[in-house]
N, C-alpha and C positions, 0 to 999 in steps of 0.2 A: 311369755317364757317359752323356749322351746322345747321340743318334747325331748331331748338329751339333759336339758338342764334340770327338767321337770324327774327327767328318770336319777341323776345324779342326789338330787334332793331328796326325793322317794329310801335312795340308798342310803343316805347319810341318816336317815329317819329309822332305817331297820336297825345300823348300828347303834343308834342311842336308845333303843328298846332291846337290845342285848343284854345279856347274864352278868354284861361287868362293864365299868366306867370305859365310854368309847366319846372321842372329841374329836373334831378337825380343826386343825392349824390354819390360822391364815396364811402365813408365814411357812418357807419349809424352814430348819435350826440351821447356821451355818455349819458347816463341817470342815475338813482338812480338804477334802474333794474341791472340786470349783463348784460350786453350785451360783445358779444366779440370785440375785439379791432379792429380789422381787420373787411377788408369788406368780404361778402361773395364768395367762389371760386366759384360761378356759376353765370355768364353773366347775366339767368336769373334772379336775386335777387336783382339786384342794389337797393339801395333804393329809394323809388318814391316821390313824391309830386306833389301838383299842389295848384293852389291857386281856390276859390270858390268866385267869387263877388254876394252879392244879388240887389235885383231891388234897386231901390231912394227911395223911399217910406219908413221912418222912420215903418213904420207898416207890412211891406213885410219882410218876415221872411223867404220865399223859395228863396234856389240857385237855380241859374240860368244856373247850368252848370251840370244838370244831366248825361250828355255825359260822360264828365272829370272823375264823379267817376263809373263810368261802364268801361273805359279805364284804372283806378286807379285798379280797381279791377281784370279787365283782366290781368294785372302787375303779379297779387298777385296770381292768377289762374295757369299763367306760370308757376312761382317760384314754388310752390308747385306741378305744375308738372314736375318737373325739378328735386324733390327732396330737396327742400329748404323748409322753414317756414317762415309763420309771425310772427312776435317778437311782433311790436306795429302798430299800427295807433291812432294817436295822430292829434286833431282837435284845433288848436289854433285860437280862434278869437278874435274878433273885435267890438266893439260896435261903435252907430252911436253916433257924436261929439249932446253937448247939453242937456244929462242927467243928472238926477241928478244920482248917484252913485248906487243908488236900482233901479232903473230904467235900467242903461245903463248890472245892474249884471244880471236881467231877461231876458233882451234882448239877452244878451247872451248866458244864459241857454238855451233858445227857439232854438237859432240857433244850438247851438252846440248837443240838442237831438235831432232836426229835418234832421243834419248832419248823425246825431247816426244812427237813425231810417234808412233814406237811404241807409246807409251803409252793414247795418244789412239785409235790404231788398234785398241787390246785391250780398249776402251771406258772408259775413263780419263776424266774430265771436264777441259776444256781448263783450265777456271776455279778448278780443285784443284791443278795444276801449278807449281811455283814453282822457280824454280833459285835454288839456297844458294850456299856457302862454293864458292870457285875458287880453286885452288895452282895454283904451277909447281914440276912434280916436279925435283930435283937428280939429277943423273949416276948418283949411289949409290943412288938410291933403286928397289927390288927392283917389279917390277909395278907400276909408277908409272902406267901408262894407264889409266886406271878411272874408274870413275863410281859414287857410293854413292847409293841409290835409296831413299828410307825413306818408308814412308805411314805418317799417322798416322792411326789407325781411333779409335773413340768408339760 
Protein backbone atom coordinates (compact mmCIF):
# COMPACT_ATOMS: atom_id res chain seq x y z
CA UNK A 1 0.00 0.00 0.00
CA UNK A 2 1.46 3.34 -0.70
CA UNK A 3 2.00 5.91 1.80
CA UNK A 4 -0.96 8.39 -0.05
CA UNK A 5 -3.26 5.49 0.07
CA UNK A 6 -2.18 4.52 3.56
CA UNK A 7 -2.57 8.41 4.35
CA UNK A 8 -6.05 8.49 2.61
CA UNK A 9 -7.26 5.47 4.70
CA UNK A 10 -5.79 6.87 7.97
CA UNK A 11 -8.30 9.95 6.94
CA UNK A 12 -11.32 8.10 6.16
CA UNK A 13 -10.70 6.41 9.71
CA UNK A 14 -10.71 9.96 11.64
CA UNK A 15 -14.06 10.51 9.87
CA UNK A 16 -15.68 7.39 11.00
CA UNK A 17 -14.49 8.18 14.66
CA UNK A 18 -16.26 11.65 14.43
CA UNK A 19 -19.17 13.17 16.52
CA UNK A 20 -21.86 12.09 13.79
CA UNK A 21 -22.59 9.29 11.01
CA UNK A 22 -19.50 9.91 8.22
CA UNK A 23 -19.36 7.19 5.08
CA UNK A 24 -17.55 7.11 1.79
CA UNK A 25 -19.32 6.30 -1.39
CA UNK A 26 -18.00 4.08 -3.73
CA UNK A 27 -19.79 5.52 -6.41
CA UNK A 28 -20.16 9.45 -6.75
CA UNK A 29 -24.65 10.05 -7.19
CA UNK A 30 -25.30 10.91 -10.61
CA UNK A 31 -26.32 14.47 -10.97
CA UNK A 32 -27.65 16.84 -13.82
CA UNK A 33 -23.70 17.89 -14.08
CA UNK A 34 -21.72 15.32 -16.44
CA UNK A 35 -20.14 13.51 -14.01
CA UNK A 36 -18.40 10.21 -15.04
CA UNK A 37 -19.93 7.00 -14.35
CA UNK A 38 -17.32 5.27 -12.72
CA UNK A 39 -15.63 5.95 -9.47
CA UNK A 40 -12.46 7.59 -9.37
CA UNK A 41 -8.96 5.43 -10.22
CA UNK A 42 -7.26 6.92 -7.30
CA UNK A 43 -7.94 5.48 -3.56
CA UNK A 44 -7.29 8.92 -2.84
CA UNK A 45 -10.80 10.47 -4.28
CA UNK A 46 -13.44 8.31 -2.90
CA UNK A 47 -16.19 10.32 -2.40
CA UNK A 48 -16.68 11.79 1.07
CA UNK A 49 -19.56 12.80 3.33
CA UNK A 50 -20.27 13.31 6.74
CA UNK A 51 -23.34 14.47 8.43
CA UNK A 52 -23.27 18.00 10.49
CA UNK A 53 -25.83 18.17 13.63
CA UNK A 54 -26.51 21.72 15.12
CA UNK A 55 -27.17 22.59 18.91
CA UNK A 56 -31.35 22.28 20.24
CA UNK A 57 -31.92 25.51 20.19
CA UNK A 58 -34.43 26.30 17.28
CA UNK A 59 -32.14 29.72 17.14
CA UNK A 60 -28.51 28.02 16.90
CA UNK A 61 -27.65 28.08 13.42
CA UNK A 62 -23.78 27.01 14.14
CA UNK A 63 -22.61 23.19 13.49
CA UNK A 64 -21.28 21.60 15.84
CA UNK A 65 -18.66 19.73 14.20
CA UNK A 66 -16.07 21.98 12.82
CA UNK A 67 -13.56 19.12 13.03
CA UNK A 68 -15.79 16.88 10.53
CA UNK A 69 -15.30 19.47 7.83
CA UNK A 70 -11.43 20.25 8.33
CA UNK A 71 -11.20 16.28 8.14
CA UNK A 72 -13.81 16.71 4.94
CA UNK A 73 -11.52 19.05 3.48
CA UNK A 74 -8.33 17.17 4.36
CA UNK A 75 -10.28 14.39 2.00
CA UNK A 76 -10.31 16.91 -0.57
CA UNK A 77 -6.57 18.23 -0.13
CA UNK A 78 -5.48 14.45 -0.69
CA UNK A 79 -7.28 13.90 -3.67
CA UNK A 80 -5.92 16.85 -5.37
CA UNK A 81 -2.62 15.99 -4.24
CA UNK A 82 -2.97 12.81 -5.63
CA UNK A 83 -3.83 14.34 -8.85
CA UNK A 84 -7.60 14.07 -8.79
CA UNK A 85 -10.27 17.05 -8.50
CA UNK A 86 -13.35 18.28 -6.81
CA UNK A 87 -16.36 17.81 -9.00
CA UNK A 88 -19.14 19.04 -6.25
CA UNK A 89 -19.64 19.62 -2.47
CA UNK A 90 -23.21 19.69 -2.00
CA UNK A 91 -24.85 20.77 1.37
CA UNK A 92 -28.28 19.19 1.86
CA UNK A 93 -30.22 20.20 4.99
CA UNK A 94 -32.65 20.06 7.27
CA UNK A 95 -35.01 22.40 8.88
CA UNK A 96 -36.17 22.24 12.70
CA UNK A 97 -40.00 20.44 12.77
CA UNK A 98 -42.76 23.41 13.79
CA UNK A 99 -42.34 26.18 11.01
CA UNK A 100 -44.22 27.67 9.12
CA UNK A 101 -42.87 27.03 5.51
CA UNK A 102 -41.02 30.89 5.21
CA UNK A 103 -39.76 30.35 8.29
CA UNK A 104 -38.37 26.75 8.17
CA UNK A 105 -36.85 28.08 4.08
CA UNK A 106 -34.74 30.92 6.11
CA UNK A 107 -33.77 28.64 8.42
CA UNK A 108 -32.21 26.87 6.03
CA UNK A 109 -30.61 29.39 3.91
CA UNK A 110 -28.76 30.53 7.38
CA UNK A 111 -27.50 27.11 7.82
CA UNK A 112 -26.49 26.09 4.52
CA UNK A 113 -24.40 29.79 3.86
CA UNK A 114 -22.98 29.46 7.32
CA UNK A 115 -22.13 25.67 5.90
CA UNK A 116 -20.90 27.76 2.67
CA UNK A 117 -18.88 30.20 4.48
CA UNK A 118 -16.99 27.54 6.51
CA UNK A 119 -16.30 25.64 3.92
CA UNK A 120 -14.92 28.28 1.91
CA UNK A 121 -12.89 29.36 4.90
CA UNK A 122 -11.07 25.78 4.94
CA UNK A 123 -10.19 26.67 1.41
CA UNK A 124 -13.18 25.13 -0.40
CA UNK A 125 -13.84 26.70 -3.74
CA UNK A 126 -16.93 28.93 -3.68
CA UNK A 127 -17.71 27.75 -7.46
CA UNK A 128 -17.62 23.77 -6.22
CA UNK A 129 -20.35 24.57 -3.59
CA UNK A 130 -23.96 23.85 -4.22
CA UNK A 131 -26.89 23.43 -1.86
CA UNK A 132 -29.11 20.18 -2.71
CA UNK A 133 -32.22 18.54 -1.39
CA UNK A 134 -34.16 20.69 1.68
CA UNK A 135 -36.77 18.89 4.25
CA UNK A 136 -38.74 20.08 6.95
CA UNK A 137 -37.94 17.63 9.77
CA UNK A 138 -41.46 16.11 11.56
CA UNK A 139 -42.00 16.18 15.47
CA UNK A 140 -40.78 12.41 15.50
CA UNK A 141 -38.02 12.70 13.76
CA UNK A 142 -34.66 11.77 16.03
CA UNK A 143 -31.51 14.44 15.23
CA UNK A 144 -33.52 16.13 12.60
CA UNK A 145 -31.04 19.35 12.84
CA UNK A 146 -28.37 18.43 10.28
CA UNK A 147 -26.84 19.01 7.49
CA UNK A 148 -25.41 16.12 5.01
CA UNK A 149 -22.14 17.40 3.37
CA UNK A 150 -20.85 15.01 0.53
CA UNK A 151 -17.87 15.97 -2.01
CA UNK A 152 -17.60 14.40 -4.93
CA UNK A 153 -13.68 13.81 -5.67
CA UNK A 154 -12.60 12.35 -9.38
Amino acid sequence: MTSAALRALLASAVLACGACTTTQSPAPTPTAAAAPSAPSPRPECASAHVTIYFAGEVQSEQPVATTLLNDLMNLVHTCEAAGGSLRSITIDTTADPGQSAADAAAQVHRRQERLRAALIGLGAPADKIRNGHVEQTGPETVMGRRAEVSAELY
